[in-house]
C-alpha positions, 0 to 999 in steps of 0.5 A: 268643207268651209275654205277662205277664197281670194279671187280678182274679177276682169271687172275689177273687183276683190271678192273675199269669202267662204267657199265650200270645197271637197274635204281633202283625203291623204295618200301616202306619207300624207296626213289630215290636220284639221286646222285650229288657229291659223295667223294672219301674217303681213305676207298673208295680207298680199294674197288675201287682198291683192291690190284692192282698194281696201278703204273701200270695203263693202260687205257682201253675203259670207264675206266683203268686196272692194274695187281694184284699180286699173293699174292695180288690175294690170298687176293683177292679170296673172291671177284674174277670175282664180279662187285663190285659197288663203292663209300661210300657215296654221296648227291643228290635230292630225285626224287621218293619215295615208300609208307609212304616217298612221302612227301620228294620227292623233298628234299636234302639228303645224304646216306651212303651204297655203289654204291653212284658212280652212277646215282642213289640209293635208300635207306631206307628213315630213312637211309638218312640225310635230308639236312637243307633248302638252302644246296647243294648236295656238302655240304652234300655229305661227311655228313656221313664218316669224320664227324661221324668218327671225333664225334665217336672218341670224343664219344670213349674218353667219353665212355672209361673214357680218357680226351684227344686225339692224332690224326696223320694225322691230316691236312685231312678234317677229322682232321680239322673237329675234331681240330673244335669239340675239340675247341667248346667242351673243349677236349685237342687235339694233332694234328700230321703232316707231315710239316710246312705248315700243321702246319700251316693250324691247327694254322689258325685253333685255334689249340693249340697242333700241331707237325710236325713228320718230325722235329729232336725235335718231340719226344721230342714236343709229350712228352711234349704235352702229359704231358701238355694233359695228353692224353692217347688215340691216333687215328691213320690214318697212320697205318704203320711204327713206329709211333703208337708206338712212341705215346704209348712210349710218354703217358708212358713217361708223366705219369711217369714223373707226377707220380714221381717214377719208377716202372719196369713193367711201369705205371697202366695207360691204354694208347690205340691207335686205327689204322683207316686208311692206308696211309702207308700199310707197317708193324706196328712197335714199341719197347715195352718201354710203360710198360704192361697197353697198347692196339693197335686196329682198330677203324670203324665208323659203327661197333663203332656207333651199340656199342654206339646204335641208340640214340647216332647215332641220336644225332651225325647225328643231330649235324651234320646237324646242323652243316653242312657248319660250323664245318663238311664243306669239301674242295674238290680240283678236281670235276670229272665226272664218266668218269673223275674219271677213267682218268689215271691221276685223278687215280693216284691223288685220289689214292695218299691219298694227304693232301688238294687233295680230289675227288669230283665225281659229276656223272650228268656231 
């Protein structure tokens, strides 16, 4: 069986390429999917490429190489000389399954949990996601990481009493699921983008709140939208630069422009932006002008989904299904095989973390 395999050798070098490894079996309560598509997610790409020097890519027979950095390689040293099977999730037919699970050979599913850049894998059958009748593998292959990410930070504001959310980066497939939950669920949203054309996109949407970061009046459309909102709750997939700071400034603006009085050491009101992703790994910047009733944390879906419990879990991966080709449909721009996916300029463009340019490894081509 064909597998993608990330390893990081002590010389220095990323090495991404085709292995043939055993074909797996299931035991009990297990099932064999075999794999049909599989996206290549943000959080897939850390994995994939580790901290190599991805401007220097080199093809090498059945996949590509690219040096690591000395200070990259320290990071590193925890998985140095590891062929690392890739790939969050995926979607495929059940094609085998161990004691207890024979009743749903046959069926669609999707699963999370690592190596779904293969021919095949075999997970616990409660694991999986049963695709409604008439789906296809490409319509659940993204069920797990953008659709409970958007849910989860819906559930995150519930739980810690905010009313409304800031989201950056918010033209992805991800941010376009959450403009669509927030709409049917009655939550203010306040979409940030980095152009026109994106603005755009989630206007066509329905969206209500949307700014463009790029534009001279930004600072002044986010206070206005968090004062309309009163959002005190920001998601964050830029992660460097200033621009979780530039929101926690803005909800400490719009408070104290609907409290009506000055207080030195800023408002009582808790304002908490939650960094998810890395589109820009330079350093998180900001100047303290938000008074003292602030947080910045990371935010990740699985750890945050054993915190809500197996309740909660169940009734978001129902929604889901539910809601499969509808609310939580993905849009892929490029399908590529597992030789595909390693060519140097599939490489370069997945790796780019383009808005609109999402991979779709479907490995039986």
């Amino acid at each position: 069986m064909r597998q993608i395999h990330s390893t990081i050798t002590e010389a220095g070098e990323l090495v991404l390429a085709i292995a043939e490894v055993p074909e797996p079996a299931p035991g009990p309560g297990e099932i064999k999917i075999r794999i049909e598509a599989a996206p290549i997610n943000p959080s897939d790409i850390g994995l994939l490429t580790g901290a190599a020097d991805m401007t220097r890519v080199t093809a090498i027979p059945g996949g590509i190489s690219a040096p690591v950095p000395p200070a990259g390689l320290r990071a590193m040293a925890a998985r140095l000389g590891q062929a690392m099977p890739c790939g969050n999730e995926g979607a495929g037919t059940i094609v085998a399954a161990g004691s207890g699970a024979e009743a749903l050979v046959g069926r669609k599913a999707a699963i999370i949990g690592g190596a779904t850049y293969a021919g095949y894998r075999v997970v616990k059958a409660e694991e999986a996601l049963l695709l409604p009748a008439g789906a296809t593998a490409e319509q659940g292959a993204s069920c797990f990481v953008n659709p409970l990410t958007a849910l989860g930070f819906v559930e995150t504001m519930r739980t810690e009493g905010h009313s409304a959310i800031i989201h950056t980066a918010a033209a992805s497939n991800l941010g376009q699921m959450l403009v669509k939950i927030c709409a049917a669920d009655g939550i203010p949203l306040v979409n940030i983008v980095r152009s026109p054309d994106q603005v755009a996109l989630l206007k066509g949407l329905g969206a209500v709140h949307v700014l463009d970061s790029s534009a001279p009046d930004f600072m002044a459309a986010l206070i206005a939208a968090c004062t309309e909102t009163g959002a005190t709750l920001a998601f964050d997939a830029i992660g460097g630069g200033s621009l979780a700071g530039q929101i926690l400034t803005a909800m400490e603006a719009a408070i104290n422009a609907r409290a009506g009085g000055y207080s030195r050491y800023g408002s009582e009101v808790l304002k908490q932006v939650y960094i998810y992703g890395g589109l820009d790994l330079s350093p998180t910047s900001f100047s303290r002008g938000f008074g003292m009733a602030w947080a910045m944390g990371g935010w990740l879906l699985f750890p945050r989904m054993r915190v809500f419990g197996p309740e909660t879990f169940a009734r978001l991966k129902q929604r889901v299904a539910d809601e499969l080709t509808t609310t939580f449909a993905s849009h892929y721009s490029h399908r590529v095989s597992l030789e595909g996916m390693l060519e140097p300029d599939a490489v370069a463009g997945w790796y780019r973390r383009a808005t609109g340019q999402k991979y779709l490894v479907m490995p039986s081509l």
